[in-house]
N, CA, C, O and CB atoms as a CASP TS submission, in Angstrom:
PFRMAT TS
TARGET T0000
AUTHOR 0000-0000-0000
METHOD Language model
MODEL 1
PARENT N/A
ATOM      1  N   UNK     1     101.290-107.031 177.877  1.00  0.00           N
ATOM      2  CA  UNK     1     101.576-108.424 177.533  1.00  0.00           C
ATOM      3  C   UNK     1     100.307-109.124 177.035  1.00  0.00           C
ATOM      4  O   UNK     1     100.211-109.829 176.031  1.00  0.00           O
ATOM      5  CB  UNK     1     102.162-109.175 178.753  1.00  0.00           C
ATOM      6  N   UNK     2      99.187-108.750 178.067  1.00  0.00           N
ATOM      7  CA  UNK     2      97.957-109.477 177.350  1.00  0.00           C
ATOM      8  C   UNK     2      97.278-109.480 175.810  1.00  0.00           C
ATOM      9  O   UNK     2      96.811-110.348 175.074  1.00  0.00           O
ATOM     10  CB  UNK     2      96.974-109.070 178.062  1.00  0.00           C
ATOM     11  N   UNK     3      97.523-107.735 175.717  1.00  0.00           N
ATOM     12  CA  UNK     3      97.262-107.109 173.673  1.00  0.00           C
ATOM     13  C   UNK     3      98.352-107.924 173.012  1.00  0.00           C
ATOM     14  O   UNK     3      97.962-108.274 171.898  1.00  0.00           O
ATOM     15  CB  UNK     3      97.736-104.916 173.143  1.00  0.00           C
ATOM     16  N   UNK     4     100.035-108.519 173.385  1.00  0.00           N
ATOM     17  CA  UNK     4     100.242-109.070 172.824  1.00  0.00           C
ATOM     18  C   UNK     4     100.130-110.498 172.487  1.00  0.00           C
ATOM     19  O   UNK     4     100.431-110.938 171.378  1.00  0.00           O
ATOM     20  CB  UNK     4     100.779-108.688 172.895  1.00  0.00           C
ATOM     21  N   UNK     5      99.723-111.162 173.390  1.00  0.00           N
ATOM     22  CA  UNK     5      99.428-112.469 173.510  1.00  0.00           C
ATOM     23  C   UNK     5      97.370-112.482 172.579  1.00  0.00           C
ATOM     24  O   UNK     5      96.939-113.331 171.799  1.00  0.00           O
ATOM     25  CB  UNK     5      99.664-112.901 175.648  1.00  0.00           C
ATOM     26  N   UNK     6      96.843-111.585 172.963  1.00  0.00           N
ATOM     27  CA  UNK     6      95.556-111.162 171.614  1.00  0.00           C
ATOM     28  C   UNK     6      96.217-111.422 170.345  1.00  0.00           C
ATOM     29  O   UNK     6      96.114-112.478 169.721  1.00  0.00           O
ATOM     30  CB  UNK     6      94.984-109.308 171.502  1.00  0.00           C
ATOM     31  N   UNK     7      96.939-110.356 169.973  1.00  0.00           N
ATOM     32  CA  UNK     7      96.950-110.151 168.914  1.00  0.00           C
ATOM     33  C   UNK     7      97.452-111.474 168.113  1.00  0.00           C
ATOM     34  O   UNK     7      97.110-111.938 167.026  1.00  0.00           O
ATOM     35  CB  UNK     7      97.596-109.014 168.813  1.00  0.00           C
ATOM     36  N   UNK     8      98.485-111.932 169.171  1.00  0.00           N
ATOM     37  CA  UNK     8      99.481-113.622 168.104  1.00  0.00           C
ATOM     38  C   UNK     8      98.396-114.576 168.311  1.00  0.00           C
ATOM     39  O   UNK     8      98.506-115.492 167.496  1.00  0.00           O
ATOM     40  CB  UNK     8     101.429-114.620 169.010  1.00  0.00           C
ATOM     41  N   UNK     9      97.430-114.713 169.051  1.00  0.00           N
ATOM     42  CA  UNK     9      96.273-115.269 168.765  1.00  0.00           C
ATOM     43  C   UNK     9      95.423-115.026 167.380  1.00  0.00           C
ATOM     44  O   UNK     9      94.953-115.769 166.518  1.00  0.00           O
ATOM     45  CB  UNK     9      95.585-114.925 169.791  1.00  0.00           C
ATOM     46  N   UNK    10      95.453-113.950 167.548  1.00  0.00           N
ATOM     47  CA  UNK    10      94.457-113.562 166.143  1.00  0.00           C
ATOM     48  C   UNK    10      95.213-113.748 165.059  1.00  0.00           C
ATOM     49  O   UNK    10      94.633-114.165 164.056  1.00  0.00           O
ATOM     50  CB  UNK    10      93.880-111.993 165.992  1.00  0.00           C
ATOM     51  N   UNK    11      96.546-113.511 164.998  1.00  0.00           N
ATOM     52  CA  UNK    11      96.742-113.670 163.687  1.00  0.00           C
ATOM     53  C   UNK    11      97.380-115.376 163.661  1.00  0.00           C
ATOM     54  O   UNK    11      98.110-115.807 162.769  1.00  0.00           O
ATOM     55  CB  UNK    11      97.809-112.354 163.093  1.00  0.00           C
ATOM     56  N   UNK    12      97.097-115.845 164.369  1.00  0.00           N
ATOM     57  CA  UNK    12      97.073-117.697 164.336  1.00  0.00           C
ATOM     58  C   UNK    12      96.122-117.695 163.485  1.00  0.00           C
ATOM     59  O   UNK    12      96.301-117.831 162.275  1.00  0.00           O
ATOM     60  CB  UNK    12      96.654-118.755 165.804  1.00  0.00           C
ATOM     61  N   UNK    13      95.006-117.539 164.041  1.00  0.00           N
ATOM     62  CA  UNK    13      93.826-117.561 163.490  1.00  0.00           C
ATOM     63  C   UNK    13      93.555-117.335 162.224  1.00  0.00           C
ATOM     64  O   UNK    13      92.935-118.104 161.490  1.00  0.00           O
ATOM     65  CB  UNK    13      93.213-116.914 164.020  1.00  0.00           C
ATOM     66  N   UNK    14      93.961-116.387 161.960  1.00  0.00           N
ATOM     67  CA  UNK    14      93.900-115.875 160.766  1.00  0.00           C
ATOM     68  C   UNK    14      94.604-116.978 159.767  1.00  0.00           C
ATOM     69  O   UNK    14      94.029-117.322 158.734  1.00  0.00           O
ATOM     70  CB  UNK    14      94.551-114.462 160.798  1.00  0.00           C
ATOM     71  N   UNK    15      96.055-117.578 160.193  1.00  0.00           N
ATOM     72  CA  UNK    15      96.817-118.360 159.561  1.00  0.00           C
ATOM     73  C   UNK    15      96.188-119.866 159.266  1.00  0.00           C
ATOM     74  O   UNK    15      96.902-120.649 158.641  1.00  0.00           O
ATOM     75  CB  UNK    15      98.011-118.353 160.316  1.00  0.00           C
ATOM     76  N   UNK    16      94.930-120.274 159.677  1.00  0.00           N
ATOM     77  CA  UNK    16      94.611-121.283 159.655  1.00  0.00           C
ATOM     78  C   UNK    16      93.385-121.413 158.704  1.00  0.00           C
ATOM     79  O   UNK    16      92.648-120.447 158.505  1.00  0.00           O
ATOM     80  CB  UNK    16      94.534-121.623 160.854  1.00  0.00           C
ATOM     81  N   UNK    17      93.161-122.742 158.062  1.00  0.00           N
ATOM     82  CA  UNK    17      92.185-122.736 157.178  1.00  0.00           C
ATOM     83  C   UNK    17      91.422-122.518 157.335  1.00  0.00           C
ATOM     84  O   UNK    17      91.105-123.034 158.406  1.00  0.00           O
ATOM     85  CB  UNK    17      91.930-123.331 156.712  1.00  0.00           C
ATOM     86  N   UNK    18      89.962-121.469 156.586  1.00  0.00           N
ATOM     87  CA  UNK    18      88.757-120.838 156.663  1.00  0.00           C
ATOM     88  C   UNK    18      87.749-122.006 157.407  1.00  0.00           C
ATOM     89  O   UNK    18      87.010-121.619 158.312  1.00  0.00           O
ATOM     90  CB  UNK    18      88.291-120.327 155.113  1.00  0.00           C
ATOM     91  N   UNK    19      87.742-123.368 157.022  1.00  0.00           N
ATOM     92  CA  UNK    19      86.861-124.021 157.396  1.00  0.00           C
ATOM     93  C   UNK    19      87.288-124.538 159.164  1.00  0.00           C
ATOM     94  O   UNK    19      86.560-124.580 160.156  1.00  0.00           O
ATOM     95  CB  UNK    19      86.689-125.113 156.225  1.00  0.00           C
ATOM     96  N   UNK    20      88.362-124.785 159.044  1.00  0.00           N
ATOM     97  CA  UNK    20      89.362-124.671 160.424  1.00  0.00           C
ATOM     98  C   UNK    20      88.692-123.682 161.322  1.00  0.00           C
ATOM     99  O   UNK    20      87.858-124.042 162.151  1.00  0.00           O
ATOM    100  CB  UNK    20      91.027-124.079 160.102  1.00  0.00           C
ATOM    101  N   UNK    21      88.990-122.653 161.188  1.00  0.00           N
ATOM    102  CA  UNK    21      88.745-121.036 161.647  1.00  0.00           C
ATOM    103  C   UNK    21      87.237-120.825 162.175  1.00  0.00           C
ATOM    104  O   UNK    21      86.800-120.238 163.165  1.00  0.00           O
ATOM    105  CB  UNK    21      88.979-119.905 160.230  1.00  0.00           C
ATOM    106  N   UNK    22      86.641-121.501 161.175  1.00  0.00           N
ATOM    107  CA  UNK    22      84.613-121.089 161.160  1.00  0.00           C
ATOM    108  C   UNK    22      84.586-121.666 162.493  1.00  0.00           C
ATOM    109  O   UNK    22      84.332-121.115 163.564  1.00  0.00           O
ATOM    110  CB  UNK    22      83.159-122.118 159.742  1.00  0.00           C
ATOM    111  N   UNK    23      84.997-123.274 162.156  1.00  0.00           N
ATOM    112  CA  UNK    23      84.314-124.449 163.634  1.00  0.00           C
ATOM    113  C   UNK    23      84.643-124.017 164.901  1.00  0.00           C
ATOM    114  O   UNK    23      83.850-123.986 165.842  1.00  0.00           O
ATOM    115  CB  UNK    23      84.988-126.139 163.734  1.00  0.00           C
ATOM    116  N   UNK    24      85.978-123.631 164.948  1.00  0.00           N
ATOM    117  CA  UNK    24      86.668-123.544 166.176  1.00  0.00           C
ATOM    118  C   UNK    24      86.095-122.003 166.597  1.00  0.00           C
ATOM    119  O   UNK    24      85.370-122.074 167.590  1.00  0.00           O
ATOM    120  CB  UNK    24      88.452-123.748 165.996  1.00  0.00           C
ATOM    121  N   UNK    25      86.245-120.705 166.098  1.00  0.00           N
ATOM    122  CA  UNK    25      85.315-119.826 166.422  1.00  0.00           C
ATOM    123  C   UNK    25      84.043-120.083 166.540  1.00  0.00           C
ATOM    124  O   UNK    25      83.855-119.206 167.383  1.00  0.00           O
ATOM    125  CB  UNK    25      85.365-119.012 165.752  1.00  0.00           C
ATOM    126  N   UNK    26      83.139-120.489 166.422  1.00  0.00           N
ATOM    127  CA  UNK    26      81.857-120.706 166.516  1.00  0.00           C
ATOM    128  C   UNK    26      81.657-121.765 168.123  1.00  0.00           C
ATOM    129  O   UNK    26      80.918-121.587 169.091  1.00  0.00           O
ATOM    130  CB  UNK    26      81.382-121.446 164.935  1.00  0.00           C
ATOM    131  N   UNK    27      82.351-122.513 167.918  1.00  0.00           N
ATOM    132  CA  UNK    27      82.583-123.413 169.179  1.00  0.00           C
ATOM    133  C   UNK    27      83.052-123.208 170.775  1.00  0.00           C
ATOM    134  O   UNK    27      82.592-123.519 171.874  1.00  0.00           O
ATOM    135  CB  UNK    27      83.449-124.164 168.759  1.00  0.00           C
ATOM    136  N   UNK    28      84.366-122.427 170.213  1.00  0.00           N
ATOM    137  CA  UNK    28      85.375-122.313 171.203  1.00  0.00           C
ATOM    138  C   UNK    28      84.945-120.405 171.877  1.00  0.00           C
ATOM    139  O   UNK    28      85.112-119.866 172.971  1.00  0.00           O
ATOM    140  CB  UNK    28      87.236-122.636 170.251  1.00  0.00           C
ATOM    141  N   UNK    29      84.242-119.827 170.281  1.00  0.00           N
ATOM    142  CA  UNK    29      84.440-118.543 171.097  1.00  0.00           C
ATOM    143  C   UNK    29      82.914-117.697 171.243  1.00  0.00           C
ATOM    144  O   UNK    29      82.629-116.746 171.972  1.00  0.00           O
ATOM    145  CB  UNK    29      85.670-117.527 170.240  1.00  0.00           C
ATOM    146  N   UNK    30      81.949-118.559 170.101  1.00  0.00           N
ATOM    147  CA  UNK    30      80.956-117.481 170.292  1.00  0.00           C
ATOM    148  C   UNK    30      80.087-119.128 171.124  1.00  0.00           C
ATOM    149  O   UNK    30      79.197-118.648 171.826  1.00  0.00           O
ATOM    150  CB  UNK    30      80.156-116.364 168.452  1.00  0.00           C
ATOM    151  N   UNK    31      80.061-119.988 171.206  1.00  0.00           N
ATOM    152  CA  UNK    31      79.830-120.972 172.546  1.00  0.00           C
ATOM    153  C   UNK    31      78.628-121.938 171.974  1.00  0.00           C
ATOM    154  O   UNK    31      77.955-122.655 172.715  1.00  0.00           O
ATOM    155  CB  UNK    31      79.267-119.993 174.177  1.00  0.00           C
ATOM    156  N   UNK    32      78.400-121.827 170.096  1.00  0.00           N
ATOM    157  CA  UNK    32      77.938-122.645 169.966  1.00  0.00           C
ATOM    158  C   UNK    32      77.890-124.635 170.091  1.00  0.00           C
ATOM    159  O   UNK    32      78.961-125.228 169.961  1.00  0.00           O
ATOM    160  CB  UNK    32      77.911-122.070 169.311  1.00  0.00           C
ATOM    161  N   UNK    33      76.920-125.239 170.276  1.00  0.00           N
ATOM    162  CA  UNK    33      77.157-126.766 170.593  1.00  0.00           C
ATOM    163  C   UNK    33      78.013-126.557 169.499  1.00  0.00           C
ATOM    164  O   UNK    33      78.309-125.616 168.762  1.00  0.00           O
ATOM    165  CB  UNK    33      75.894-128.056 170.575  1.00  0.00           C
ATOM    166  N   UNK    34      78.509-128.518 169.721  1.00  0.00           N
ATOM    167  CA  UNK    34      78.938-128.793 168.181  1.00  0.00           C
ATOM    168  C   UNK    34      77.645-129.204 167.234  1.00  0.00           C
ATOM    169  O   UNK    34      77.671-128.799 166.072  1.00  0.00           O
ATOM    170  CB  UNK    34      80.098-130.123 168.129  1.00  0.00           C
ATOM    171  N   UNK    35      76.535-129.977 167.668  1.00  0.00           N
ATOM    172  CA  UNK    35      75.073-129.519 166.680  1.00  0.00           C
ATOM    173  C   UNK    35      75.134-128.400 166.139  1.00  0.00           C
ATOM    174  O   UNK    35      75.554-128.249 164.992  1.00  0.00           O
ATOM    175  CB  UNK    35      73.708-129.369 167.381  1.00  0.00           C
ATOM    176  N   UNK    36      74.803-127.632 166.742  1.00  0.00           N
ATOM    177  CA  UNK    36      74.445-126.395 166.329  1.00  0.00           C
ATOM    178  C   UNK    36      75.109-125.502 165.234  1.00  0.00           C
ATOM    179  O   UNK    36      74.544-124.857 164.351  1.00  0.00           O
ATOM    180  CB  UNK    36      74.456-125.787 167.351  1.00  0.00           C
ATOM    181  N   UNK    37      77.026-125.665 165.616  1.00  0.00           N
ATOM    182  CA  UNK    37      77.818-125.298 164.494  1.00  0.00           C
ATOM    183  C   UNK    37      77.594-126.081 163.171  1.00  0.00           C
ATOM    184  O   UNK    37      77.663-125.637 162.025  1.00  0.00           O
ATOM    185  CB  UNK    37      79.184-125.423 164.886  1.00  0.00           C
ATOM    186  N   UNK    38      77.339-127.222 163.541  1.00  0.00           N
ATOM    187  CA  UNK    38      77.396-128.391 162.499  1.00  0.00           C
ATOM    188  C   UNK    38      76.819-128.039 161.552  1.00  0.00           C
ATOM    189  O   UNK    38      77.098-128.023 160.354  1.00  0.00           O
ATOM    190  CB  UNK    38      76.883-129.627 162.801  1.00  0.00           C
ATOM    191  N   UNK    39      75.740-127.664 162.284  1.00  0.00           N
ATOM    192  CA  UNK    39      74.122-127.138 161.596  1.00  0.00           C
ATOM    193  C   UNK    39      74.174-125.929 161.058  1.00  0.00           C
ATOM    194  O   UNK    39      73.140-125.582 160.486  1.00  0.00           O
ATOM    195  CB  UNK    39      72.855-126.966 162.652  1.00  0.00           C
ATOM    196  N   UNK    40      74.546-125.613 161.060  1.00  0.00           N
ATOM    197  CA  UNK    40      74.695-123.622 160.904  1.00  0.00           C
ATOM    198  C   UNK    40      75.844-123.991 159.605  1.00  0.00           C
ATOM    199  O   UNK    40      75.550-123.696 158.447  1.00  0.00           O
ATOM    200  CB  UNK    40      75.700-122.300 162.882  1.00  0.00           C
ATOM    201  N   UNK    41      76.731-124.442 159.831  1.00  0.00           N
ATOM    202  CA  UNK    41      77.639-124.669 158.525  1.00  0.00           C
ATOM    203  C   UNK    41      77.586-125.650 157.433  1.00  0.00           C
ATOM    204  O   UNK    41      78.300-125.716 156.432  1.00  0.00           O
ATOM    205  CB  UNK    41      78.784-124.886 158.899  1.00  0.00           C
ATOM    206  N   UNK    42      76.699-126.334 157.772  1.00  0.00           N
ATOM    207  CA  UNK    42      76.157-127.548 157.321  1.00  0.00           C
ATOM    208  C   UNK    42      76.792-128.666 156.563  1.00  0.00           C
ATOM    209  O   UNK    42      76.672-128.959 155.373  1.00  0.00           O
ATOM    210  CB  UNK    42      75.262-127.225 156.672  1.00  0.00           C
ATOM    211  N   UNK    43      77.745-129.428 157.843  1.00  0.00           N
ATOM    212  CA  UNK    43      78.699-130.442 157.693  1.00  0.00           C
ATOM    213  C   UNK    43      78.084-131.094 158.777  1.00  0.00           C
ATOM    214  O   UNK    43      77.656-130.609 159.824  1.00  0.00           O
ATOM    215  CB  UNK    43      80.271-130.117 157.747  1.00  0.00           C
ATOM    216  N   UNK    44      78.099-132.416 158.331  1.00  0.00           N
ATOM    217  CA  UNK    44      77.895-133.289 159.517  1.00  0.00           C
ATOM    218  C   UNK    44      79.169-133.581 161.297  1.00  0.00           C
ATOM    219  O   UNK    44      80.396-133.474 161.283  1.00  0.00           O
ATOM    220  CB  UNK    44      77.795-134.719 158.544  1.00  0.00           C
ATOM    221  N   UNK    45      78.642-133.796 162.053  1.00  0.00           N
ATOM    222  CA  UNK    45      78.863-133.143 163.247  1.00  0.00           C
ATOM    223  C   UNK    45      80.481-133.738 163.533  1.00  0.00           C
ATOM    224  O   UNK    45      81.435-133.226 164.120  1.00  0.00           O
ATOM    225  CB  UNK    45      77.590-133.539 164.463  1.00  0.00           C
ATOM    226  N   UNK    46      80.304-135.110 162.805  1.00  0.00           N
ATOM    227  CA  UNK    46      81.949-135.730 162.837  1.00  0.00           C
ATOM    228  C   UNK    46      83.037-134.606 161.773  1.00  0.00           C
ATOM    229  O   UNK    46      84.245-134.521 161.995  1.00  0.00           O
ATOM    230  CB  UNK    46      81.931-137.731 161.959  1.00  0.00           C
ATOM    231  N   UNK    47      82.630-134.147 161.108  1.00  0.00           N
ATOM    232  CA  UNK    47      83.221-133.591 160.144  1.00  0.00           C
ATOM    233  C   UNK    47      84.283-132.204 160.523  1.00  0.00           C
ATOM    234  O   UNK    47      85.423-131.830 160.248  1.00  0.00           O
ATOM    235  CB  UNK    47      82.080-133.298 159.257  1.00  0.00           C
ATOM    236  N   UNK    48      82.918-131.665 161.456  1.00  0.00           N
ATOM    237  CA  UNK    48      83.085-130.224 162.354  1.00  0.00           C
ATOM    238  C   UNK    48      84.140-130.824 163.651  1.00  0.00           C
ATOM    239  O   UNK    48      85.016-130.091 164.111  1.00  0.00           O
ATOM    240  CB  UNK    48      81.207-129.506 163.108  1.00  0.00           C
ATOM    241  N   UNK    49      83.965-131.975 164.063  1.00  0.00           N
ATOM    242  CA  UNK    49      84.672-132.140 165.503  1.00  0.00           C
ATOM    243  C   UNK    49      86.141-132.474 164.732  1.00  0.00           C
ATOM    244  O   UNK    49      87.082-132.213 165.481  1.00  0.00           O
ATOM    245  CB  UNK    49      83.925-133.604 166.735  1.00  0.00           C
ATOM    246  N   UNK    50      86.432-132.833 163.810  1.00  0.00           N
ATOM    247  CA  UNK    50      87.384-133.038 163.118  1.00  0.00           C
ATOM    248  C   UNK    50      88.019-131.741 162.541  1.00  0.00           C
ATOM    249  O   UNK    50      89.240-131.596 162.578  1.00  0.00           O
ATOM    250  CB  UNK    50      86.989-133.920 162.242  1.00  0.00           C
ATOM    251  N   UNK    51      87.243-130.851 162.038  1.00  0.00           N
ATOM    252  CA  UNK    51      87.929-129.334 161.948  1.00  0.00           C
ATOM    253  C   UNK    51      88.495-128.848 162.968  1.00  0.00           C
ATOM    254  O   UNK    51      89.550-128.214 162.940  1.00  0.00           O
ATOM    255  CB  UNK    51      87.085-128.297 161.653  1.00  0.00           C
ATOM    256  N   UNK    52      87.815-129.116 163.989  1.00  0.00           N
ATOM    257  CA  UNK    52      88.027-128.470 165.683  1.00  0.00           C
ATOM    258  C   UNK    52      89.003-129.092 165.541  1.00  0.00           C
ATOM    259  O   UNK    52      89.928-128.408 165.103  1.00  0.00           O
ATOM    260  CB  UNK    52      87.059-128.747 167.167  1.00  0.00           C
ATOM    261  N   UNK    53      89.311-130.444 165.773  1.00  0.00           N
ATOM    262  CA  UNK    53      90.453-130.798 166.481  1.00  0.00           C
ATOM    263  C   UNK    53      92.005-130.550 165.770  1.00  0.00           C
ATOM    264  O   UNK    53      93.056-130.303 166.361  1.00  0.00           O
ATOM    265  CB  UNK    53      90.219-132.247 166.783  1.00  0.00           C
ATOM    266  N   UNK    54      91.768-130.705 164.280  1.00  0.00           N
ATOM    267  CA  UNK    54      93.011-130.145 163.058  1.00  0.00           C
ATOM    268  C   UNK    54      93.163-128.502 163.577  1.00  0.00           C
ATOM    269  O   UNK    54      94.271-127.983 163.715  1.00  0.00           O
ATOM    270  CB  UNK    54      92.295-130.231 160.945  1.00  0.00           C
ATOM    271  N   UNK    55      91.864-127.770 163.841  1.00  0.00           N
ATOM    272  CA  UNK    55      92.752-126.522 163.931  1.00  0.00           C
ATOM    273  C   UNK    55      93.022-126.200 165.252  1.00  0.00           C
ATOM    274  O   UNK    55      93.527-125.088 165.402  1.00  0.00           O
ATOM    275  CB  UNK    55      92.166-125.317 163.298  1.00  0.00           C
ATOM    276  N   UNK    56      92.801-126.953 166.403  1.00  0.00           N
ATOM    277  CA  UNK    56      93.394-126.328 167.812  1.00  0.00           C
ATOM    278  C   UNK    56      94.886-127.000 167.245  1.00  0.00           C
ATOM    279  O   UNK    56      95.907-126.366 167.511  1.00  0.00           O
ATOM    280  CB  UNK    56      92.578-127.029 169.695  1.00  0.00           C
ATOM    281  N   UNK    57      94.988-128.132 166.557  1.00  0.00           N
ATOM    282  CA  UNK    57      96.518-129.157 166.592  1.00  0.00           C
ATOM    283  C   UNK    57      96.951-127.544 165.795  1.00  0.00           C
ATOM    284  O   UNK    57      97.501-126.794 166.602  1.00  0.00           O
ATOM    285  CB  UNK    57      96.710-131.331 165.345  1.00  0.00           C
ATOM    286  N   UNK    58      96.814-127.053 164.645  1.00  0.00           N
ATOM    287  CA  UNK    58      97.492-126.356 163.758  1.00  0.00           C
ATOM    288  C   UNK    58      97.602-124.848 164.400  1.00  0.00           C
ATOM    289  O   UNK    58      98.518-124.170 163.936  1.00  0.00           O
ATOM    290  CB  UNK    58      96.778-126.465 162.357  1.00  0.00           C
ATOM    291  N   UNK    59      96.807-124.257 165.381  1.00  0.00           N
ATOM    292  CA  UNK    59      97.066-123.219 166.351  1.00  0.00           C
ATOM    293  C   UNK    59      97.779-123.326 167.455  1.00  0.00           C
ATOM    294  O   UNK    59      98.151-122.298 168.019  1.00  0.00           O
ATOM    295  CB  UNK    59      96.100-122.809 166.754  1.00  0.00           C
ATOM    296  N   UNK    60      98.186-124.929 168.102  1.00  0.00           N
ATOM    297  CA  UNK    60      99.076-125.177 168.980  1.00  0.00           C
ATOM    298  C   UNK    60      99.991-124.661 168.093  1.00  0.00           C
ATOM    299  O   UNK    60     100.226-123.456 168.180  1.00  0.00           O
ATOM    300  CB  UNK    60      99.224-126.526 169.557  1.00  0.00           C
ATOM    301  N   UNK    61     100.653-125.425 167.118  1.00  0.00           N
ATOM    302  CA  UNK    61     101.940-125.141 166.519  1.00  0.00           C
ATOM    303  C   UNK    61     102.393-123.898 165.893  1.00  0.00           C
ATOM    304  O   UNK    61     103.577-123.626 165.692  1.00  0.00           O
ATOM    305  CB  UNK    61     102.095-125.962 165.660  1.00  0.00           C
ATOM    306  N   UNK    62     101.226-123.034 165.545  1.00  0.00           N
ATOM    307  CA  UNK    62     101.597-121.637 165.331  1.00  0.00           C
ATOM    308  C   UNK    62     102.477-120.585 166.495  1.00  0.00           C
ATOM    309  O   UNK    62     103.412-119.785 166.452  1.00  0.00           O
ATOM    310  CB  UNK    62     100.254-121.051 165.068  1.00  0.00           C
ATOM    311  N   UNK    63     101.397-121.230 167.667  1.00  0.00           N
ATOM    312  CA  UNK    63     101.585-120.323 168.997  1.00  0.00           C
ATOM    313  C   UNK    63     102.647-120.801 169.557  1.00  0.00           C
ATOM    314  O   UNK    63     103.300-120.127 170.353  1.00  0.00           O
ATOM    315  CB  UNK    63     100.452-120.311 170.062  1.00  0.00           C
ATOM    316  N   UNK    64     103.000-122.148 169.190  1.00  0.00           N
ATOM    317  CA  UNK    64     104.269-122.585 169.964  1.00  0.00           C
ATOM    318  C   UNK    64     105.381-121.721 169.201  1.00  0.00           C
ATOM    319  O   UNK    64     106.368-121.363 169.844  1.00  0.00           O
ATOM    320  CB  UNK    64     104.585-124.366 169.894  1.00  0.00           C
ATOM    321  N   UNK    65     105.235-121.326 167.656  1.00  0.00           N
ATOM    322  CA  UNK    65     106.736-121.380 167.360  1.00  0.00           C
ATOM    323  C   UNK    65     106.662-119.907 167.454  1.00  0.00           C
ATOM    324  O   UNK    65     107.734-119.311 167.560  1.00  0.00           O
ATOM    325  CB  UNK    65     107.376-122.137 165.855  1.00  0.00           C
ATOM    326  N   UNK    66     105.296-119.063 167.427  1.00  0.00           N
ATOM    327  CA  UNK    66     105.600-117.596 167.653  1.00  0.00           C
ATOM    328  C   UNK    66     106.365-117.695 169.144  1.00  0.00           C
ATOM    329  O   UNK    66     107.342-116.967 169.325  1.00  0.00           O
ATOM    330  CB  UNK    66     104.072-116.545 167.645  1.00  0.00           C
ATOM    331  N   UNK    67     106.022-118.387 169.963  1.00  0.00           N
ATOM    332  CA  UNK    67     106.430-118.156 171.202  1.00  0.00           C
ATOM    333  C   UNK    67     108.265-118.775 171.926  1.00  0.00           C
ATOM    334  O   UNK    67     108.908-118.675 172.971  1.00  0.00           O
ATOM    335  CB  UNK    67     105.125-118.842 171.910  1.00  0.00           C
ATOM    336  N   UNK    68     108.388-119.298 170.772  1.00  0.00           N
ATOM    337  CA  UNK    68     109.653-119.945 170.669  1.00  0.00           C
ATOM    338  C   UNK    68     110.780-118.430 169.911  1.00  0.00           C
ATOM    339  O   UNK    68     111.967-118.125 170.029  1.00  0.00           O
ATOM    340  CB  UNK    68     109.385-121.621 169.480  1.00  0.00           C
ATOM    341  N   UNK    69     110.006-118.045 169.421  1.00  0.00           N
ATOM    342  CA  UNK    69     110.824-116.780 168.149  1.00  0.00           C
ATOM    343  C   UNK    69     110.517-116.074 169.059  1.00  0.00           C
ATOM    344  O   UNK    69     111.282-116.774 169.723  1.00  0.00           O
ATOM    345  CB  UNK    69     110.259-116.237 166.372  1.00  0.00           C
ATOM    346  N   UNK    70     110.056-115.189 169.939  1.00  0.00           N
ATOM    347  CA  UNK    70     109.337-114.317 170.975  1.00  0.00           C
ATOM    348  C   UNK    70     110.835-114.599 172.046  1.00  0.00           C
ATOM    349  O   UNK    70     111.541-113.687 172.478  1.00  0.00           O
ATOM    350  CB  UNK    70     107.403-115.023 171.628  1.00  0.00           C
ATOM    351  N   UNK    71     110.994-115.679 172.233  1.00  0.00           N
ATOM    352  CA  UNK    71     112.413-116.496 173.150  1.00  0.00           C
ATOM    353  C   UNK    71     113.129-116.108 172.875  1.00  0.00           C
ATOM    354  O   UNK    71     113.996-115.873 173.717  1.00  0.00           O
ATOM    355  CB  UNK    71     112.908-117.780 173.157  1.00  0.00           C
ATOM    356  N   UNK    72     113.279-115.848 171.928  1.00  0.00           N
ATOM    357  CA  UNK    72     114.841-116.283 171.401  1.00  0.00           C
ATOM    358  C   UNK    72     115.064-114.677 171.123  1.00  0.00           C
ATOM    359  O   UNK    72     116.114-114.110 171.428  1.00  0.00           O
ATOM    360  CB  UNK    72     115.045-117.583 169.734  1.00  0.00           C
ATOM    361  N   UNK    73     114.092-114.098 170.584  1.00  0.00           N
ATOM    362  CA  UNK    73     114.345-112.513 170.575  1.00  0.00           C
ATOM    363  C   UNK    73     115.255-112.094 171.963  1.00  0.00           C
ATOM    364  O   UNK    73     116.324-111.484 171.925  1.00  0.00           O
ATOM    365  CB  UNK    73     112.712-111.629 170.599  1.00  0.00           C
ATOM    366  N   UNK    74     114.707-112.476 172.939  1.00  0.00           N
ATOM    367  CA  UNK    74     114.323-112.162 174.104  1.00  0.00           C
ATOM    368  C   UNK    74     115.530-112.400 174.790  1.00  0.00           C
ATOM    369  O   UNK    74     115.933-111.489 175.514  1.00  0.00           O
ATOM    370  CB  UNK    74     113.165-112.829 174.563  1.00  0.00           C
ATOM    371  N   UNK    75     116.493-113.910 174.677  1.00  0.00           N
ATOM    372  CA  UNK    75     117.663-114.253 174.949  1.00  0.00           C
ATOM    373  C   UNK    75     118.411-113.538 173.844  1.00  0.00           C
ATOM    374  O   UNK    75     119.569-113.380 174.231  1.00  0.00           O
ATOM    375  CB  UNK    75     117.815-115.706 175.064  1.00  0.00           C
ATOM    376  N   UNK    76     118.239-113.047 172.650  1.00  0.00           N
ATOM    377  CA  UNK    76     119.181-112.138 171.903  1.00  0.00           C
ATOM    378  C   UNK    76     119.584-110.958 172.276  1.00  0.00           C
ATOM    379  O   UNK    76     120.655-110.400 172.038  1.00  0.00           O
ATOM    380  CB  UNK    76     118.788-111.879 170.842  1.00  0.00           C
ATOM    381  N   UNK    77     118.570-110.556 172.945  1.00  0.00           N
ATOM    382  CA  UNK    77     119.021-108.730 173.391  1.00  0.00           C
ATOM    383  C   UNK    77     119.658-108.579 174.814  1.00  0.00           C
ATOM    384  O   UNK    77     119.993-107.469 175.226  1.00  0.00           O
ATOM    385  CB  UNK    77     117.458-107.566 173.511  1.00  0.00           C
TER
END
């Protein structure tokens, strides 16, 4: 269950915009500040906290509806 709950993660990820994708990996997974990402990608720091927050909103809704279709499989069989 856990490789599958990885994998519909990753390919969220994947589904979301490159600049989306950079902030929130850099932030969320390899544990840079938000300075530091800011800096490294070189957008000012409101710009980056604003990527962050569009792509956790746009990875909620991926993961919700894989997990809604995952349901419904699930009540089908």
């Amino acid at each position: 269950v856990g490789s599958i709950a990885s994998r519909e993660i990753m390919d969220a990820l994947q589904a979301i915009s490159p600049d989306r994708r950079a902030a929130l990996v850099m932030v969320a997974i390899e544990g840079f500040s938000y300075a530091e990402a800011a800096n490294i990608l070189g957008v000012p720091a409101g710009t980056l906290m604003s990527r962050i927050a569009r792509g956790r909103e746009e990875l909620r809704g991926l993961l919700d509806d894989t997990a809604r279709r995952r349901s419904i499989r699930i009540v089908e069989k």
